[in-house]
Each structure stands twice: as C-alpha cells, then as structure tokens.
VOFI-53828 format. One line per field, with one value per residue (C-alpha): x, y, z; residue in one letter. Coordinates in steps of 0.001 Angstrom, whole numbers, plus 500000, padded with zeros to 6 digits. Layout:
REM residues N
east = [X, ...];
north = [Y, ...];
up = [Z, ...];
code = [A, ...];
//
This chain:
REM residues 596
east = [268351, 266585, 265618, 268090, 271095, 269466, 269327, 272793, 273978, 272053, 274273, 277794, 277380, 276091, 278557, 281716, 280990, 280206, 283135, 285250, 283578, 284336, 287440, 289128, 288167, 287351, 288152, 285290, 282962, 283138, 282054, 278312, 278520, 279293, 276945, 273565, 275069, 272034, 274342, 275324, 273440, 276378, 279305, 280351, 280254, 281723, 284285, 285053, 284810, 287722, 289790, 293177, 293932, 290064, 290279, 286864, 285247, 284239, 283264, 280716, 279507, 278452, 277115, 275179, 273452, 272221, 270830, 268730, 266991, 266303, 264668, 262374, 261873, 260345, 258226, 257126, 256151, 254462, 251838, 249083, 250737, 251082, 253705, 252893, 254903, 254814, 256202, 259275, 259786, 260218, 262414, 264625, 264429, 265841, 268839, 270441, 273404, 273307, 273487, 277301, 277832, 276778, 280708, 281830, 278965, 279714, 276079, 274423, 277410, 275182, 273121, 275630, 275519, 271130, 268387, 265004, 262089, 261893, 265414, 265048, 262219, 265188, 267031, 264980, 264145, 267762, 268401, 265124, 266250, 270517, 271133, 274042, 274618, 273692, 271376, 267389, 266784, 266299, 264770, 267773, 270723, 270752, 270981, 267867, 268751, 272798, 274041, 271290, 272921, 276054, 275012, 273871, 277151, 278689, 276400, 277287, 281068, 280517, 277882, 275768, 272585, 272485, 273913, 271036, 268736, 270202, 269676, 265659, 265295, 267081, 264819, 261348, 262110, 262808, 259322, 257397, 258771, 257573, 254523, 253195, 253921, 250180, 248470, 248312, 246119, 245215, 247310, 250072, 249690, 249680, 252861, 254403, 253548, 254454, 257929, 258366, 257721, 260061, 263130, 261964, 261981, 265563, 266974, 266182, 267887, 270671, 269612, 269914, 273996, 274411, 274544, 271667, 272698, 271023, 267380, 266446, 267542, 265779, 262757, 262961, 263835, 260413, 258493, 259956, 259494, 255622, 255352, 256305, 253937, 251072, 251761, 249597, 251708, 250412, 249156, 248042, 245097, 246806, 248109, 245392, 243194, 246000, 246635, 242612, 242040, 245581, 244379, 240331, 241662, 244166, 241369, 240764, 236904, 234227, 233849, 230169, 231476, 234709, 232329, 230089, 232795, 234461, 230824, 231087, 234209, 233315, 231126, 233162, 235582, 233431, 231873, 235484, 236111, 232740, 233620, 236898, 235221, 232733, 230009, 227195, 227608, 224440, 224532, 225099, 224568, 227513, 226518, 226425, 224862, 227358, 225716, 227461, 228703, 231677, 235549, 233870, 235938, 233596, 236284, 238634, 236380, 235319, 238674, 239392, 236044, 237531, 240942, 238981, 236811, 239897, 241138, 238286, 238161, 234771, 236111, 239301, 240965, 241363, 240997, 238802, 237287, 235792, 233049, 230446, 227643, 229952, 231806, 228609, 226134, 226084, 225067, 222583, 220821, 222489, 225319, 224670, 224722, 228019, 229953, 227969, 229140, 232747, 232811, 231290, 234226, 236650, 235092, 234004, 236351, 236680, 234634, 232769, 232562, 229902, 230111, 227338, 224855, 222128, 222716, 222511, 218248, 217872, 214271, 215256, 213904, 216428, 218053, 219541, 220584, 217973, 219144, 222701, 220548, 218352, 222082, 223614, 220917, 220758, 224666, 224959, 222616, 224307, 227836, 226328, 229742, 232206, 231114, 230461, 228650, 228972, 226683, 227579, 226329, 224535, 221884, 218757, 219661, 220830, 217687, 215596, 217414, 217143, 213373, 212672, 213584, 212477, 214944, 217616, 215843, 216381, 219615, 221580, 220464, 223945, 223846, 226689, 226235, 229189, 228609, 230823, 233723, 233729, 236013, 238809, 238376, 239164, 241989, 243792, 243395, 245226, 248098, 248620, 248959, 251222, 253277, 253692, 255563, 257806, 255734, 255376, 252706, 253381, 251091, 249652, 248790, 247133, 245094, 244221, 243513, 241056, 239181, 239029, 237742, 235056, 233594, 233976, 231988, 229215, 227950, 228536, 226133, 225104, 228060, 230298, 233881, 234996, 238415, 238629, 237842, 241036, 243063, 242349, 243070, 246560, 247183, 246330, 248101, 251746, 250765, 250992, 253720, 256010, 254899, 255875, 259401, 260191, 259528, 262429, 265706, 267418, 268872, 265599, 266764, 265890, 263577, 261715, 261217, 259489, 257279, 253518, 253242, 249731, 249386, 250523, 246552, 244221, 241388, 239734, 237623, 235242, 233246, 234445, 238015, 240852, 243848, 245031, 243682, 246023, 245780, 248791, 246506, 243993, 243152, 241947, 240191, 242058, 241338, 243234, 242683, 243273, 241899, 239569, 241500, 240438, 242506, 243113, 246621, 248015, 249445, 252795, 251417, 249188, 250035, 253082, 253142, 252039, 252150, 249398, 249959, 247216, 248204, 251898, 249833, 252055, 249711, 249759, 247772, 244215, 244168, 240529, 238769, 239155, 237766, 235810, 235669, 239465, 239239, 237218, 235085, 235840, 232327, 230915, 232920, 231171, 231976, 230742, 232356, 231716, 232703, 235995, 237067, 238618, 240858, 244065, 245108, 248414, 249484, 253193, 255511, 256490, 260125, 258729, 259807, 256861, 255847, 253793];
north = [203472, 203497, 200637, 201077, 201035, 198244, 196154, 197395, 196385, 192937, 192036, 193458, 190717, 188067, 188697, 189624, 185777, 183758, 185362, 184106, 180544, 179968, 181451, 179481, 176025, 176393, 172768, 171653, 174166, 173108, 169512, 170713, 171967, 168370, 166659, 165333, 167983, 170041, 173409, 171623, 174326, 177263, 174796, 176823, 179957, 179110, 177550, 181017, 182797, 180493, 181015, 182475, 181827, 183064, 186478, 186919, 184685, 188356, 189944, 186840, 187018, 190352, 190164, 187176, 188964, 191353, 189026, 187393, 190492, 191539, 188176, 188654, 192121, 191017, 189022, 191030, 193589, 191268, 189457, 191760, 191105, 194716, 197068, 199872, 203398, 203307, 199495, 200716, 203558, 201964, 199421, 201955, 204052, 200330, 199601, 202784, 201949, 198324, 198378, 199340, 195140, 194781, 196221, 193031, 192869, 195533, 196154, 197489, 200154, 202962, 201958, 201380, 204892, 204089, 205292, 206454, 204402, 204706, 204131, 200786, 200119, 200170, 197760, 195510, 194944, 194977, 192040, 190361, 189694, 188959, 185518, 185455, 183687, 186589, 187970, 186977, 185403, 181956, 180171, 180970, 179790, 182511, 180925, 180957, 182869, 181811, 183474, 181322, 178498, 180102, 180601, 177158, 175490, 178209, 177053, 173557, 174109, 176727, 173735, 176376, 177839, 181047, 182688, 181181, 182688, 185924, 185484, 184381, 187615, 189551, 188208, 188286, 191988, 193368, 191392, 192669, 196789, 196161, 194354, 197127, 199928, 199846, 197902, 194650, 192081, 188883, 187632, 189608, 187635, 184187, 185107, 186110, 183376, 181072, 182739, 181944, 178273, 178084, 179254, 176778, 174329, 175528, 175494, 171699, 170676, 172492, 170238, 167342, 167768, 168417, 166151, 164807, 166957, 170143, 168991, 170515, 174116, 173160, 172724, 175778, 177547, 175869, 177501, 180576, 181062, 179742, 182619, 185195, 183541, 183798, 187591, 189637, 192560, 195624, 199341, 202624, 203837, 207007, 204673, 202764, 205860, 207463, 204246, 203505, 207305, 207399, 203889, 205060, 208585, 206239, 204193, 204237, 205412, 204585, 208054, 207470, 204860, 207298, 210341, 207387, 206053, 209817, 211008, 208328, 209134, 213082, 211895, 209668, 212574, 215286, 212430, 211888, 215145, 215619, 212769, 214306, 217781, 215424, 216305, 213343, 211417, 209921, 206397, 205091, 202079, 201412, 197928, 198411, 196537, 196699, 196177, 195719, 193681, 190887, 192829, 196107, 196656, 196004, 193512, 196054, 199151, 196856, 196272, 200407, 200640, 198528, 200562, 203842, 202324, 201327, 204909, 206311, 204068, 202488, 198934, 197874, 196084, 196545, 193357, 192150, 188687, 187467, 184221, 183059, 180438, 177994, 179199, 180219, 177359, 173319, 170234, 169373, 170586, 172840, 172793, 176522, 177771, 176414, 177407, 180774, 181531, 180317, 182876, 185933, 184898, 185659, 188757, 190312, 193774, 194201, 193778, 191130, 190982, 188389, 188154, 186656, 187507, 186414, 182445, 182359, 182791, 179977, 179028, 175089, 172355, 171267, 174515, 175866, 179567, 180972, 179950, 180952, 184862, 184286, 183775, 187029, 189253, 187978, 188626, 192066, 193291, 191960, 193020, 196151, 198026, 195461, 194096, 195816, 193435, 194399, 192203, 192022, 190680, 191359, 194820, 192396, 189598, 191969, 193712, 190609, 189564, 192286, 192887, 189061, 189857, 192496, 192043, 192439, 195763, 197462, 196177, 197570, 201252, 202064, 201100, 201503, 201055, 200048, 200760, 199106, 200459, 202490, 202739, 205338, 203220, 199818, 201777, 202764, 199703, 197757, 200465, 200568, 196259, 197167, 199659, 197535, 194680, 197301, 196933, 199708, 199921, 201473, 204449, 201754, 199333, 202396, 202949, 199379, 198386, 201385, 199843, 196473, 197355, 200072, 197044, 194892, 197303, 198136, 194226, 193900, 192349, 191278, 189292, 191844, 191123, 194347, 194779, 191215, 190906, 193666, 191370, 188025, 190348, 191457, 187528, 186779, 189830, 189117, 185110, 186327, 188866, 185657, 183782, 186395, 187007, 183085, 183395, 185921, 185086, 188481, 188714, 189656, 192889, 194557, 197306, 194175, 192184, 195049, 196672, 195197, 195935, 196246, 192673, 191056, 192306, 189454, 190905, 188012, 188765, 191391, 190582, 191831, 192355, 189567, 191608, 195691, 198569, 201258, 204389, 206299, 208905, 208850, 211585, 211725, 214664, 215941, 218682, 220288, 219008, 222540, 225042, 224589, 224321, 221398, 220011, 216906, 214400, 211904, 208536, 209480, 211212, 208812, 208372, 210820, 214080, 216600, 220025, 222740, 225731, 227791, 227683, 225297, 222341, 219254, 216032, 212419, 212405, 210304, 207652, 206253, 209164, 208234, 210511, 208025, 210211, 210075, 206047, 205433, 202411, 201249, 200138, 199220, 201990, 203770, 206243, 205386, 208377, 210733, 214714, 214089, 211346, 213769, 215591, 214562, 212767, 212488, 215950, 216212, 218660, 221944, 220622, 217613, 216349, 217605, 217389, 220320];
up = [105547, 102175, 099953, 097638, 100142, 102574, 098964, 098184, 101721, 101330, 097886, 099252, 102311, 099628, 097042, 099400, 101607, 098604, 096781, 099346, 100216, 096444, 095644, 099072, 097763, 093887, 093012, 095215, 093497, 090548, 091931, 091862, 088459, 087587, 084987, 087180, 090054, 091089, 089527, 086230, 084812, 085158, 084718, 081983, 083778, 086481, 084380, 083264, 085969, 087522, 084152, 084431, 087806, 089267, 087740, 086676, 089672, 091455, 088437, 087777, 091172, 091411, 087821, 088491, 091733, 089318, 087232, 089843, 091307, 087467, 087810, 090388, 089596, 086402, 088009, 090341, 088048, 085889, 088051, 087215, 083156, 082842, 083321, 085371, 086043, 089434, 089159, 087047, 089272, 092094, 090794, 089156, 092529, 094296, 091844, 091711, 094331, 093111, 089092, 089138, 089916, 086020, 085217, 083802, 081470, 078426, 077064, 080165, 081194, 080016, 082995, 085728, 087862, 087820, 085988, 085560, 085094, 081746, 081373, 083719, 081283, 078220, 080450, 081250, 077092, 076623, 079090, 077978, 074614, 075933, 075142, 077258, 080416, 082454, 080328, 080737, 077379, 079511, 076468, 074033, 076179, 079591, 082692, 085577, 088489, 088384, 091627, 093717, 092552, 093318, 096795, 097384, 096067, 099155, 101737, 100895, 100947, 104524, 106145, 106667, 105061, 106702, 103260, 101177, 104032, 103861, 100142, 100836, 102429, 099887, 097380, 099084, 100297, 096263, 095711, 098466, 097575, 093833, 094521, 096714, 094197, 092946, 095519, 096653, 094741, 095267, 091980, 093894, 097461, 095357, 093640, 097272, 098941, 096024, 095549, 099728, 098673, 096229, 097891, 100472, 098274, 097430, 100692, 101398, 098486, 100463, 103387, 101516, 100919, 104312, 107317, 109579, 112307, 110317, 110279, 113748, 112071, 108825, 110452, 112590, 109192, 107634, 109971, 110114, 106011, 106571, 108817, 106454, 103843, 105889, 106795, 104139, 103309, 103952, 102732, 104647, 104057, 102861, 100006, 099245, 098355, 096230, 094294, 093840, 092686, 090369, 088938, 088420, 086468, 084529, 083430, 079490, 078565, 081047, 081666, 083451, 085623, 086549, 087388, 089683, 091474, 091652, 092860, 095834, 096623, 097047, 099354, 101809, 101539, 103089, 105663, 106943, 107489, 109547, 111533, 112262, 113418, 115429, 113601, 112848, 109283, 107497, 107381, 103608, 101784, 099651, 097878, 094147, 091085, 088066, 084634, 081531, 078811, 079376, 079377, 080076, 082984, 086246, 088168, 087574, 089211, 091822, 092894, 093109, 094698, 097968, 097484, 097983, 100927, 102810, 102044, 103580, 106407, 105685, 105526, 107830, 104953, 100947, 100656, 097641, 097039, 093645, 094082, 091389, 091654, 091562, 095159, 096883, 096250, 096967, 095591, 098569, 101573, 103899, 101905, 100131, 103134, 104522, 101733, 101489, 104828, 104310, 101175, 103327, 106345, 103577, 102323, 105844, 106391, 102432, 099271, 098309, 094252, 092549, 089150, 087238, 090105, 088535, 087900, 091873, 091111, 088580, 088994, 087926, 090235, 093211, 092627, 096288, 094793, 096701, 100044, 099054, 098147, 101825, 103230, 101480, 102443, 106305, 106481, 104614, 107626, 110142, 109140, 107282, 108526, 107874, 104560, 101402, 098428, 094735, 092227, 088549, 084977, 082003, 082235, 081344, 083734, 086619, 086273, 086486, 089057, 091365, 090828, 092057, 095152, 097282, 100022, 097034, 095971, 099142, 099863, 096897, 096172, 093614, 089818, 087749, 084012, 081881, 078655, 075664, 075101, 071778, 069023, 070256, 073606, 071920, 070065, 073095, 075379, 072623, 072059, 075958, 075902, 072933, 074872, 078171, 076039, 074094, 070705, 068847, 065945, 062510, 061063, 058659, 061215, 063425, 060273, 059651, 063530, 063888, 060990, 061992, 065147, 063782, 061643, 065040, 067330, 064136, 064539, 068451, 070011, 073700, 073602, 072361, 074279, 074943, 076430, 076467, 072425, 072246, 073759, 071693, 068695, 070779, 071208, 067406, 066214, 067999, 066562, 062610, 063545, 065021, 062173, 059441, 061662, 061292, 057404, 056709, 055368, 056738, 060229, 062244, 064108, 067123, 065113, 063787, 067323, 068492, 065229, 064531, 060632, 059304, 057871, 061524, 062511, 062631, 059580, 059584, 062750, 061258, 058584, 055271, 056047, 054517, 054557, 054908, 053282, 051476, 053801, 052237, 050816, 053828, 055891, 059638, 061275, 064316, 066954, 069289, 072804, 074126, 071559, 069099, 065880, 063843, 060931, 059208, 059526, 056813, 057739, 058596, 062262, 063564, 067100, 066953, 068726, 066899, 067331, 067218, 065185, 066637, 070066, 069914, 072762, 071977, 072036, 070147, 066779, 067194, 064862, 065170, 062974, 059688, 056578, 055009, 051977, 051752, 050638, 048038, 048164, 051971, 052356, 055652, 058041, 060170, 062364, 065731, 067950, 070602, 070138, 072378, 070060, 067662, 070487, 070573, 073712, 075609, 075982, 076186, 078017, 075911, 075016, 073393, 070035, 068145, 064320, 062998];
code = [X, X, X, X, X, X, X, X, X, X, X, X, X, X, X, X, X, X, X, X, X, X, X, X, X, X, X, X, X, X, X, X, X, X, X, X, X, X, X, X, X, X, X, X, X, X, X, X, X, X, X, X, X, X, X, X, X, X, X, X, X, X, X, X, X, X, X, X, X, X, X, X, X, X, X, X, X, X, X, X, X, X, X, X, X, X, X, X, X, X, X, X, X, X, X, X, X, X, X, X, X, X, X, X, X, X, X, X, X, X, X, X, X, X, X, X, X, X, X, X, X, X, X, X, X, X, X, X, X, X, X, X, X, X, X, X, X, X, X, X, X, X, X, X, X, X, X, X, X, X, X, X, X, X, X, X, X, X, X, X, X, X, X, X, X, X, X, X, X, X, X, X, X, X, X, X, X, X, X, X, X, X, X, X, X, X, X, X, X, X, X, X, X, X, X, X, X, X, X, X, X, X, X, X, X, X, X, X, X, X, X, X, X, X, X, X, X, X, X, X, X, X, X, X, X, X, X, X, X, X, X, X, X, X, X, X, X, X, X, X, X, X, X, X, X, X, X, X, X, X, X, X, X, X, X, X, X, X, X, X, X, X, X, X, X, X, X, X, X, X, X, X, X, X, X, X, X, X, X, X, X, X, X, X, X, X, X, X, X, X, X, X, X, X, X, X, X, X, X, X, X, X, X, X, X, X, X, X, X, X, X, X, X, X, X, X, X, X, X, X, X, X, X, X, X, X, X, X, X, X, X, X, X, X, X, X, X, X, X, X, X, X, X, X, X, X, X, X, X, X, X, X, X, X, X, X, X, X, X, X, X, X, X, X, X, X, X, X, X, X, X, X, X, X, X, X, X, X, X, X, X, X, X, X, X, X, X, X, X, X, X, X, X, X, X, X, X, X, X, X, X, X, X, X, X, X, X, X, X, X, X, X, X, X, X, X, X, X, X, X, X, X, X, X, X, X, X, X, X, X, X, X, X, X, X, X, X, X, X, X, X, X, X, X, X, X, X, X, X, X, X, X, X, X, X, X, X, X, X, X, X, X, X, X, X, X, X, X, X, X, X, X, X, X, X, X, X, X, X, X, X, X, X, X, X, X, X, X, X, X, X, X, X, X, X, X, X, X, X, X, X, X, X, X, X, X, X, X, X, X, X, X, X, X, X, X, X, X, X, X, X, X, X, X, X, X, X, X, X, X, X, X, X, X, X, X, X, X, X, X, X, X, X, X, X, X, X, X, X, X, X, X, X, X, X, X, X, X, X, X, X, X, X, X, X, X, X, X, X, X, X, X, X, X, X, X, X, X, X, X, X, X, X, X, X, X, X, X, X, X, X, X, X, X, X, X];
//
C-alpha cells in the first residue's frame, strides 16, 4: 500500500468513528466545547456543524482532518525554515487520495482530485493566509488543529483512547514521510521527538476525563510513545548519497568548495567499487579543516560531507554532531576530558563538526583546551574508521591553530577554503529565502538590492556576515515592508502580502545609501548561458525569463550586473564579479513563457 492510500485509509477510520461517536450523542459533545471546557476553542464550529438537524457535522469532520495534517505538514517542512522541492513533493505525492475531504470548504476545490508540488505549494499559501475556522491563519481567528480536539471530545464520550492513538500515529507517520524527504537533521529529530511529546501530553488530558480504572493502559501507552521517540528514523545509504550530492550541486556559489567535496566524493566512488571487485583500497584520511568567514556556508557542507560518507559506507551512520569550546572543555581538572569524551561518544559512527576550533588552544593561564586537543587527537586514532573530525573558523586563526600542534598537522591533511560569497551569490541566496515564503521582488527592488549589497561586499571585512548578513537584511526588509502594509488606507490585497517594493530594502546598512535609486533608464549586461551572445536588459526583465534570439535558450535575466555608465552619478559601485556572473541562470524548459 502506498503512502498516500495508508494516510487515506488512516483518515476514513478517524473520520467515519468520530463521525459516529459524535453524531450518536451530540448534546454531550457540545459539553466540552463549554466555556473553561478543554475544546471551548471550536464551540462555534461545532455549533455549526450540528446546525439543521447535524447536516454539516460530516462535512466538518472530514474538513477539519485536513486541516490538521496541513498542520503538521507545515511543520514538518519547515524545521530546517526552508521550503524544499523534494519536501513539497512528497507532501503533494501523500494528499492526493485524501484532499477530496476539503469538499465543504469552497476555496480549495481547485485542489480536491491532488496536485503537484508546486500546486501544493499554491495551497498551502492559500490556507496560510484563510482566516476561517479551517483555514491556517491561527493568529487572525482559524482554529489549531480542530479535528484533534474533535477526536478527544470522541474518546471521552467512547471511554476509550484508542481513536486519539490511531490519530498519534496518523500524525507522527505524515511527519516522519516529510521529514525524511531531504535527510534527517538533528533540528528534524528534535521536532519528532517533540511532536511525540505533545500528543502525549494530549492524550492525558484525555486520561484525566476518564476514570481511574484507565491509568494501567495510560501508562502502558506512555511507554509505548517514549519508544517511538527514542527510535531515530532512518535513511539508506542509497538515499543519503543522492540527497548529500542533489543538496551540494543545489548549493548557491562556493564553486571551489563544490569541486573539493565533488573531488572526494570521486574518490570514495571508485574505492567502493574496488572493494566490491575485491581489489585492495588505500587507506584515506578524511578529517578536514574548513576556513572561511562567518555565514559562508561550512555547517552546511559539513553536514553533506557526513551524508556522502554514509553513502559511501565510510561511516555507519549520517549522523552529524556540532560542539564548540564551550561543549568540549571544563571548568577544572579532569573535567575537559570527561565531557570531551562524552562529545566524541555522540559523534563516534558519524561526523564530528567543531566550529571555532581554534578557541580550544587559548594560551591563557588555567586554560584546560589543550587537554580537551591531547583528548581529540588520542581518540581520532583510535576510532580512525568510525569517526570522522572536521575543524572550522577564521583562515588566520585555523592556520595558527593547526601549526601549534604537530599532532594536529598530521592528523588533518584536507583544507577547504570558503571564500565570501560575492555579489551575484548574495543576490541569489536572498531571492531563494524570498521564494521559499512566496515573496516575490519587483524589477526595482532587484535593481536596488544588487546595489546595496555591491556597496556591502566593497567594505567587507574579516567580519563580513556572508549568508548570514543576507538574511538580517531578509529580516529587516519583510520589517519595513509590514510596516509600510500597516500604513495604507486601501484594502491590502493578496498581490501586496506577497511583493517586496524597492523602498521595503533596509539602505541604511551600506554606507552611502538612505533610500532607492531610479533604475528606470538603467541597463544591465546579460549573456547567454548557452551561446555567446551578449546584450544588455532594462528594468522591466530582471529576474524574468528571457529569451535568446541567437539561439531561442530560455533562462531568468541576471540582475546583479549593472551598467554603471547607464546612472549617472551612482558613486561608490563597483563591480566586483566573476566572468559567469553575467550568464543568465535558471534555464527553463523550451515551452516556457519567455520575453525576448
């Protein structure tokens, strides 16, 4: 049975028993929805749903179920804060027998015989921004997950909490499927065992209406929902190297670190396949020393890094661990190396990742970082097959701090340099945290961002953010665009919820900059990412798909190469690119809407 139909199967059961707990003594139902009742919360749906003699009471049920797994779908795919393809395809790929129970609901029809991911990305917008009861608008007067409370009021009524068990399951299965779309992080694990803790939660208030004779089967049901907590969900190693490879070719710039990390991987490649002719293999040391500045991306690698050594069968796990001075060393003696230890337990079958590497060799009296270094070295020799140790920080620091040691020097023999993102880098990274939230950015904000962050990168320094700078301008930027929403006397429409106008960008982070600059006779230089014709765009096509008329490639219009001849008097812009930066990127199918 697939996904889809076992889900299907799960709400027909759900709906079809609480349907008829409910409908067979209604009058008590609507005793929980009382005011201080633990369901007071959907009084007024339920109230409806029993209107004219219970004709809607199905209708709401099967509506409501909808609503909840939209819930922890949304959640699910949200833990990492982004939303990824494979995420939305797989949730699209699970609703399709299910989203026919949102009938009684007239806005989402369009979506009731399923949809593609993009499509499921449409509807989950839509039912973001519904106000209604069942919509997902929680903050503006939509009910929270309405059919658990439905449920519970049931198993209350039936004495029984096998329904809001069957419902637990329901729920923690739709997480667990989304969750492992694109790997399994330890944000993701938190989330899953947190969301098993919560419906436990749920379930003894369920306890608590029923009689004393149920606690022997609530605790058996406590342990039994511990279990599941404790069970780390797993991936194949088949999976694990296609999601590590699909996220390090996805990755935006670094394009040394991607042809490192691609290099390495080669490598384990052809080893696996001697081992499988059994042939020898050269023993290989695969601890690395990542140097670069902060929100340059080196978590993020680090964490593909232990997806492709799973892959590969180098480590037994994918499992990644993060620790800084702060995990690894202690306050007294013998203490470093206790919690050292406890740190390396963790890490031992997967990556261990140390950020900050460095502060562990402080040369400061009544300093125990050394014996927390003495205790890393000892351990990656004796578990030099179960344990692979990545080092990060700043290039100066890292450098010191692997020349102090010699031990350290022979240990780690890969060096992976991040460099700082650069302009057409920054550009993209903030269009992609635009595009996950369903914002879209006008051709005069393009213009204007691309500028802001040129003068931004032209007085970086060591401390230059990086990604992490792109995303404090993100934060400011969706700040003034609230703000300027709440200031206008029209009706604020859907167009406007989702559109970041050039004066919503936060200017007054680069020197020079208070406020937009016109554009509308600007010019930007654009090539052909498949041939070599070269021309230049006007505002209207920045980041729309363009057409060549050489050779007819469909692609998105670059927006970060500004002719700075085009705007008189823009002083201060330079134009910090690489040759590629004038392709076009994002080449589109053939049939594509294309401008010329």
């Amino acid at each position: 049975m697939s996904n889809a139909k076992k889900l299907e199967s799960m709400l027909e059961f759900l709906c079809n028993d609480v349907y008829e707990v409910l409908s067979s003594d209604i009058d008590e139902a609507l005793k929980y929805t009382a005011p201080g009742q633990f369901a007071n919360r959907i009084s007024g749906l339920l109230q409806l749903a029993v209107d004219v003699e219970g004709e809607h009471l199905k209708s709401v049920i099967n509506a409501a179920a909808i609503c909840d797994v939209l819930f922890i779908l949304r959640r699910s795919i949200l833990t990492d804060e982004l939303v990824d393809d494979s995420e939305l395809q797989v949730s699209a790929e699970l609703m399709k027998y299910s989203l026919h129970r949102f009938s009684f609901m007239e806005d989402y029809k369009p979506y009731l015989y399923g949809c593609d991911a993009e499509e499921f990305r449409a509807l989950l917008i839509q039912w973001e921004s519904d106000n209604s009861w069942l919509g997902g608008a929680i903050l503006d007067g939509a009910l929270h997950e309405p059919f658990r409370l439905l449920v519970m009021i049931a198993c209350i009524i039936k004495k029984s909490p096998e329904l809001f068990q069957s419902y637990s399951k329901m729920q923690l299965l739709t997480a667990k499927l989304v969750l492992n779309a694109n790997g399994i992080q330890k944000e993701d694990q938190t989330f899953f065992t947190k969301q098993c803790n919560d419906l436990r939660e749920f379930e003894e208030v369920i306890f608590e209406y029923l009689d004393a004779s149920a606690e022997s089967q609530k605790k058996k049901k406590t342990d039994e929902v511990n279990s599941v907590s404790d069970v780390p969900i797993q991936i194949t190693p088949e999976e694990s190297l296609k999601q590590g490879l699909q996220e390090l070719n996805t990755l935006i710039g670094l394009d040394a670190v991607k042809a490192e990390v691609t290099r390495m991987a080669n490598f384990l490649n052809i080893r696996q396949q001697r081992q499988s002719q059994g042939m020898p293999v050269a023993s290989q040391t695969l601890h690395f020393v990542f140097t670069g500045n902060p929100g340059t991306g080196k978590t993020t690698v680090a964490r593909i890094i232990a997806k492709i050594l799973y892959g590969y069968q180098i480590l037994r796990t994918p499992n990644f661990l993060e620790a800084d001075r702060a995990t690894m060393v202690g306050g007294y003696v013998g203490q470093t190396a206790i919690k050292t230890n406890e740190v390396i337990a963790k890490a031992t079958d997967g990556v261990l990742f140390i950020d900050e590497a460095y502060t562990l060799a402080k040369s400061s009296g009544q300093d125990y970082g050394q014996e927390a270094i003495d205790t890393l070295l000892k351990k990656m020799e004796d578990l030099r097959e179960r344990l692979v140790v990545i080092v990060a920080g700043y290039p100066v620091e890292m450098a010191d701090f692997i020349e102090s040691n010699p031990g350290l020097e022979s240990r780690f023999s890969r060096y992976i340099v991040f460099e700082d993102y650069h302009v057409s880098d920054l550009c993209q990274i903030f269009e992609m945290m635009c595009n996950a939230n369903a914002y879209q950015l006008t051709p005069a904000a393009r213009g204007n961002l691309a500028i802001l962050l040129n003068r931004i990168f032209t007085d970086r320094d060591q401390n230059f953010g990086n990604a992490r700078l792109v995303r404090n301008a993100y934060e400011r930027t969706l700040g003034n665009h609230a703000d300027r929403l709440s200031m206008s006397t029209e009706p604020i429409t859907r167009e406007a919820l989702s559109t970041i106008e050039a004066v919503d960008l936060p200017f007054r982070i680069a020197r020079g900059m208070s406020g937009p600059v016109d554009l509308k006779t600007s010019r930007w230089r654009v090539n052909c990412p498949n041939c070599e014709n070269t021309t230049t765009a006007s505002l209207p096509f920045l980041g729309q798909i363009v057409k060549c008329n050489a050779c007819g490639t469909h692609f998105r219009c670059p927006w970060w190469n500004l002719d700075r001849s085009s705007v008189p008097g823009l002083n201060g812009f330079e134009l910090y690119e690489r040759p590629s930066d004038l392709d076009g990127y994002d080449i589109q199918p053939e049939e594509a809407t294309a401008k010329t």
